[in-house]
C-alpha positions as CSV (number, residue, x, y, z in Angstrom):
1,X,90.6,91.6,91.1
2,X,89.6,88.4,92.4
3,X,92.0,88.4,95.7
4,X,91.4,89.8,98.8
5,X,93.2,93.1,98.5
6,X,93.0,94.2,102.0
7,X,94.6,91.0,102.5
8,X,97.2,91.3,100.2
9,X,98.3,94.3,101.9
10,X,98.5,92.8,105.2
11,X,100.3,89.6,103.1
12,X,103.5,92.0,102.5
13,X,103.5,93.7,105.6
14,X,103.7,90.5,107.5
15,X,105.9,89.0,105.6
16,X,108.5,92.1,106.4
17,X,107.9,92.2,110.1
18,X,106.2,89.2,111.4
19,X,108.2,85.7,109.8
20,X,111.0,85.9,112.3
21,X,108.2,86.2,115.4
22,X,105.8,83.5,113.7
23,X,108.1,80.7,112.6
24,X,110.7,80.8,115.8
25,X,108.2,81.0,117.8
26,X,104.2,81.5,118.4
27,X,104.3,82.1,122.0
28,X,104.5,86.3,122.7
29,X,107.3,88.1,123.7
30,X,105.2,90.2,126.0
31,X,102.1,89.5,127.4
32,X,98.6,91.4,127.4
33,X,96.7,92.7,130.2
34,X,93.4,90.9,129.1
35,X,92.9,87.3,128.5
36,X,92.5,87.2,124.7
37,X,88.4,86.7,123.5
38,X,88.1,83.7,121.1
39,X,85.7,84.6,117.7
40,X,82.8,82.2,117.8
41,X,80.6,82.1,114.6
42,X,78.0,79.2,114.7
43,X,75.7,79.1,116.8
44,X,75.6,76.2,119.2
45,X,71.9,76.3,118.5
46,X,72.3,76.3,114.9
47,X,71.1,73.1,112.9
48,X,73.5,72.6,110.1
49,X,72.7,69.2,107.8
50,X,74.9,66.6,108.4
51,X,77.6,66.0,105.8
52,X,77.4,63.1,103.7
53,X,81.6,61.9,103.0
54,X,81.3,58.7,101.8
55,X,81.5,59.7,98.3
56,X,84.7,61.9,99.3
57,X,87.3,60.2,97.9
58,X,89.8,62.6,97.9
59,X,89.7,66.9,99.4
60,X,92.6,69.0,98.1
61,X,92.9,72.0,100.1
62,X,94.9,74.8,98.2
63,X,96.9,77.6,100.1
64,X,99.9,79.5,99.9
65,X,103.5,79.5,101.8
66,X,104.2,83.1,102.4
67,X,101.6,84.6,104.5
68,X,102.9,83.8,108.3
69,X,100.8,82.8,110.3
70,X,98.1,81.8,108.3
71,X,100.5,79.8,105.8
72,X,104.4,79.1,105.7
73,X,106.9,77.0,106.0
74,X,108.6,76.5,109.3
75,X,112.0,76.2,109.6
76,X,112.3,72.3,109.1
77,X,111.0,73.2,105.5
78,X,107.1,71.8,106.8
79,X,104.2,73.5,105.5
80,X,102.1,75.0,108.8
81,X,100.1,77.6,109.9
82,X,96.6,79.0,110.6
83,X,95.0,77.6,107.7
84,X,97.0,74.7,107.2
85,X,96.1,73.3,110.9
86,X,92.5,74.4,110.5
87,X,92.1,72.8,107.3
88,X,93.7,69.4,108.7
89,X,91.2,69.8,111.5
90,X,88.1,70.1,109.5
91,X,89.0,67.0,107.7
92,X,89.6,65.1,111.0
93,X,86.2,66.5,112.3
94,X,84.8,64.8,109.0
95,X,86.4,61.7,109.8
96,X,88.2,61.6,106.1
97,X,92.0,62.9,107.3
98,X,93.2,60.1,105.3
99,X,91.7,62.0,102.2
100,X,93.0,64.8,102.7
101,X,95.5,66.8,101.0
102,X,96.8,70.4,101.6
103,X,98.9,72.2,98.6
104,X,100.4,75.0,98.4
105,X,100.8,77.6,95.3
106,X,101.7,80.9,94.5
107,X,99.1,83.5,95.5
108,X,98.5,84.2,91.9
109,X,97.7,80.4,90.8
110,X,95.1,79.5,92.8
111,X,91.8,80.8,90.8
112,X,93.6,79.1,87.8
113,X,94.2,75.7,89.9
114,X,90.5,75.5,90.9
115,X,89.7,76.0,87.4
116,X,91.6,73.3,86.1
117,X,90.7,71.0,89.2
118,X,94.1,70.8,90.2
119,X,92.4,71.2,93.9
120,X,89.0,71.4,95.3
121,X,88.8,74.5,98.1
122,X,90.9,77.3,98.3
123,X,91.7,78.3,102.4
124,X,93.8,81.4,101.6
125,X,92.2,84.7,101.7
126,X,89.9,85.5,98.1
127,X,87.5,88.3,98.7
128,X,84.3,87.6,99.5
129,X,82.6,90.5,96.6
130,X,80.1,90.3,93.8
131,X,82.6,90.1,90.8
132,X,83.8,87.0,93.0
133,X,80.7,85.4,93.6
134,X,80.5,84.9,90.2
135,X,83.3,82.2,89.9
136,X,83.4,80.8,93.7
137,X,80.8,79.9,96.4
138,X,82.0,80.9,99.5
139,X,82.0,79.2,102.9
140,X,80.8,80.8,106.1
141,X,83.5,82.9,107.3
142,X,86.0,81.2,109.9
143,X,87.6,84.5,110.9
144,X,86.6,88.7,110.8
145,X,89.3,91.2,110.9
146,X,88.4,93.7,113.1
147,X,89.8,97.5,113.7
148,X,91.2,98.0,116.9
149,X,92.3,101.1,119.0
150,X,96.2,100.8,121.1
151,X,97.5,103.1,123.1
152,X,100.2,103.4,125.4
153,X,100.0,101.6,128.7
154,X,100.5,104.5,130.6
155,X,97.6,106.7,129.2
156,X,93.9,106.5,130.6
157,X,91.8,106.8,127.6
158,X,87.7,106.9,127.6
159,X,87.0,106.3,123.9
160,X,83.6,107.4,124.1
161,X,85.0,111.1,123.8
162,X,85.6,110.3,120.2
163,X,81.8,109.9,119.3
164,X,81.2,113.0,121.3
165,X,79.2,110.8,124.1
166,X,81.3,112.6,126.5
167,X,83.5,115.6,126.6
168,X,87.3,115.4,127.3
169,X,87.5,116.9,130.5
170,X,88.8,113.7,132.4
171,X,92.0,114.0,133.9
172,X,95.1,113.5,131.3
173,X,93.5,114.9,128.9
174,X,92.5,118.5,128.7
175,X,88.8,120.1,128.4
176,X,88.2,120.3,124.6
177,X,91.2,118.8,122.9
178,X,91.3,116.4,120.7
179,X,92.5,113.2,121.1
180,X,94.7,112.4,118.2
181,X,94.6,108.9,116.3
182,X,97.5,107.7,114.3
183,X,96.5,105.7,110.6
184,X,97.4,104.7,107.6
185,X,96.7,107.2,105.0
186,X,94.3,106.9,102.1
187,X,93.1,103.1,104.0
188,X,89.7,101.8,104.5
189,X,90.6,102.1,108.3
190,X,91.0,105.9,108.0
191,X,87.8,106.2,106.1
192,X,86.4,104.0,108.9
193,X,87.7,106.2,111.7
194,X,86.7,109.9,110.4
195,X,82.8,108.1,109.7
196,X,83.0,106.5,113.3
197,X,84.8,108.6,115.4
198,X,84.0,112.2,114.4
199,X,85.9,113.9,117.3
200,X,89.1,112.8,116.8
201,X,92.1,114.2,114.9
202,X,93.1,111.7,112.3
203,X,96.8,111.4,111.5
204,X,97.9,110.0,108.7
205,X,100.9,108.1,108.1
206,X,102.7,106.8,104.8
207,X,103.6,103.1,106.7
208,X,103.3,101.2,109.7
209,X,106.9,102.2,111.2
210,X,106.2,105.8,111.3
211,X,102.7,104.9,112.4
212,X,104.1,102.6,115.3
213,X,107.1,105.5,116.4
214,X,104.2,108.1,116.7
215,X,102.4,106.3,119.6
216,X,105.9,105.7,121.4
217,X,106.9,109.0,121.4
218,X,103.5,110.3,122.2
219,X,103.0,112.3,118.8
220,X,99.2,110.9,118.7
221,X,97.4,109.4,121.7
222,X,96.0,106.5,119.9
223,X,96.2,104.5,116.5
224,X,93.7,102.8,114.8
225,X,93.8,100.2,112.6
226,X,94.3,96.3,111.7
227,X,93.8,93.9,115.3
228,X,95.9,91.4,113.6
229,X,98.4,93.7,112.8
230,X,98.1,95.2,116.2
231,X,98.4,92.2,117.6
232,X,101.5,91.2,116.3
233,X,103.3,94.8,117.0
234,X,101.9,94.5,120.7
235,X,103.8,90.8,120.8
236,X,107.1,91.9,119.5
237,X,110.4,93.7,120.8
238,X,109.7,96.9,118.9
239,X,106.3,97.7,120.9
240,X,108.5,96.3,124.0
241,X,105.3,96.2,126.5
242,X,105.0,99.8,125.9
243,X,100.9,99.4,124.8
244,X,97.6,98.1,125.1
245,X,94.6,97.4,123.1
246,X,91.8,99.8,124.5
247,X,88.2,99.7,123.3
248,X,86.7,97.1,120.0
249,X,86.5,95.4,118.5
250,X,84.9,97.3,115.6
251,X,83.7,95.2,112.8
252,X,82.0,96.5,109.7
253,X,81.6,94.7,106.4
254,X,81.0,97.8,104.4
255,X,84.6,98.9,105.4
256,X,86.1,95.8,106.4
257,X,85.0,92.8,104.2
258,X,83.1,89.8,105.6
259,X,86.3,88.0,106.5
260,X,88.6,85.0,105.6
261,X,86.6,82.0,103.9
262,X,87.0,79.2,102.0
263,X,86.3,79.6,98.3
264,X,85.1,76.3,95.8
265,X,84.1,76.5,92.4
266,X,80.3,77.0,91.7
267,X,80.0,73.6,90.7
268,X,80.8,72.5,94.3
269,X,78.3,73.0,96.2
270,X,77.9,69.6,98.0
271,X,81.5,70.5,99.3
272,X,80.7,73.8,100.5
273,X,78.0,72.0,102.7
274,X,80.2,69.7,103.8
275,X,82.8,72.5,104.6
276,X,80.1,74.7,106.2
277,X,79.7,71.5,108.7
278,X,82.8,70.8,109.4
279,X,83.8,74.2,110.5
280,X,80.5,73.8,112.4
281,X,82.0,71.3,114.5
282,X,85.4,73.2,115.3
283,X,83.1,75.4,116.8
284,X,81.1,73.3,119.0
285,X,84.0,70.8,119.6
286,X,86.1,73.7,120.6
287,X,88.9,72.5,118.0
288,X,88.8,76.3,116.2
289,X,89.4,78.1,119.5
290,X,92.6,76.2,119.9
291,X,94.1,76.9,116.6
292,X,92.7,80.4,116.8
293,X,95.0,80.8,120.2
294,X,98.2,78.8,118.9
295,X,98.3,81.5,116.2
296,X,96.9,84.5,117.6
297,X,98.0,83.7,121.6
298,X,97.1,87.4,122.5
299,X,94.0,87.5,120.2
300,X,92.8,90.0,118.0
301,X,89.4,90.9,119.9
């Protein structure tokens, strides 16, 4: 398949769990104990052609309406969100806001759209694989999703005892046990933590509300899985305050993905460039770290 399917999942879980918290409101229910770190990817030393616009007469930006907070429709009917603002913000860096236009399809219309030129760059999640690269040039990612470890507030975790860099003999936990890790079963985050973390005790869990009520009630002594996800739980009244992230963030493309970019057809490669760029200035301008906290106030790093 051409989507993203790790984002697919995370697509229906949010949409289950995360509209109400997203659309009434972006600022957190509870707050973290850390200042959230902001992602960074271009180099502020990094010499990146200037873009050309003049020729631009008009830049159609596809994306979808039900994946909060990356797309969706707030509650005056209005088309917002992560990649909608970010998008709008590239085109203002270009100076060419005027010729810009942000549409939004179902999930499973947009290769077709591109195809047919009913828009120009897709800002919505495709997977960045071989069989993909085939049909779509890819921009630099704007955004990894990295695993993360939470556990409760109240515990005092070293992580290195997982990697067997240290034993467990510290004081809540006792000499030789292992630590026990709540996942989602049969995921690449679950394949990620039995490579990473050899001494742990992976448990696996069917879904995320089992997963979640294991760490409250102190079945397992960590989880491990999706920062964004995590993020969101942390936020809300289910997770009430009760937990932390401790440790990461762990990126790996070989489990992970490369991240969220922007997709064009293979015959647009002067727009890529001029994509490339303007995300290039987000960075530098500092424009990307303030839509990356609007929509992710308590980060995912």
């Amino acid at each position: 398949m051409l989507l993203y399917t790790y984002i697919s999942l995370l697509q229906k879980s949010l949409l289950n769990t995360l509209l109400a918290i997203v659309i009434v409101a972006i600022v957190p229910v509870y707050s973290m104990a850390q200042s959230p770190v902001t992602p960074n990817y271009f180099d502020s030393q990094e010499r990146i052609p200037i873009a050309d616009v003049r020729n631009i007469d008009r830049l159609r930006f596809l994306t979808t309406v039900d994946f909060p907070p990356f797309s969706f429709l707030d509650e005056n009917g209005r088309l917002t969100g992560f990649h909608v603002d970010l998008a709008r913000n590239i085109c203002s860096a270009l100076n060419i806001i005027d010729q810009c236009q942000i549409q939004a399809l179902e999930w499973k219309d947009l290769p077709e759209a591109i195809k047919t030129r009913q828009g120009d760059a897709i800002i919505a999640g495709f997977a960045i694989s071989a069989e993909a690269r085939q049909s779509y040039l890819f921009s630099r990612s704007y955004l990894e999703l990295p695993a993360r470890f939470i556990a409760r507030n109240s515990d005092d975790i070293d992580l290195s005892v997982l990697s067997g860099v240290t034993k467990p003999d510290g004081p809540v936990w006792q000499k030789n046990e292992l630590l026990k890790v709540g996942v989602i079963g049969n995921s690449a985050h679950e394949a990620m933590l039995k490579d990473w973390f050899p001494i742990s005790e992976p448990v696996a869990f069917e879904d995320r509300t089992a997963l979640y009520q294991a760490l409250k009630s102190g079945e397992v002594n960590l989880l491990f899985g999706d920062g964004l996800q995590f993020s969101f739980w942390l936020s809300g009244d289910d997770a009430a305050g009760c937990c932390q992230f401790v440790g990461g963030p762990y990126l790996s493309q070989y489990y992970l993905g490369e991240g969220l970019a922007i997709a064009v057809s293979k015959e647009n490669a002067d727009l890529l460039k001029t994509l490339n760029y303007g995300l290039s200035l987000l960075g530098k301008n500092g424009s990307f770290t303030e839509i990356y906290l609007r929509y992710f106030p308590n980060g995912i790093y």
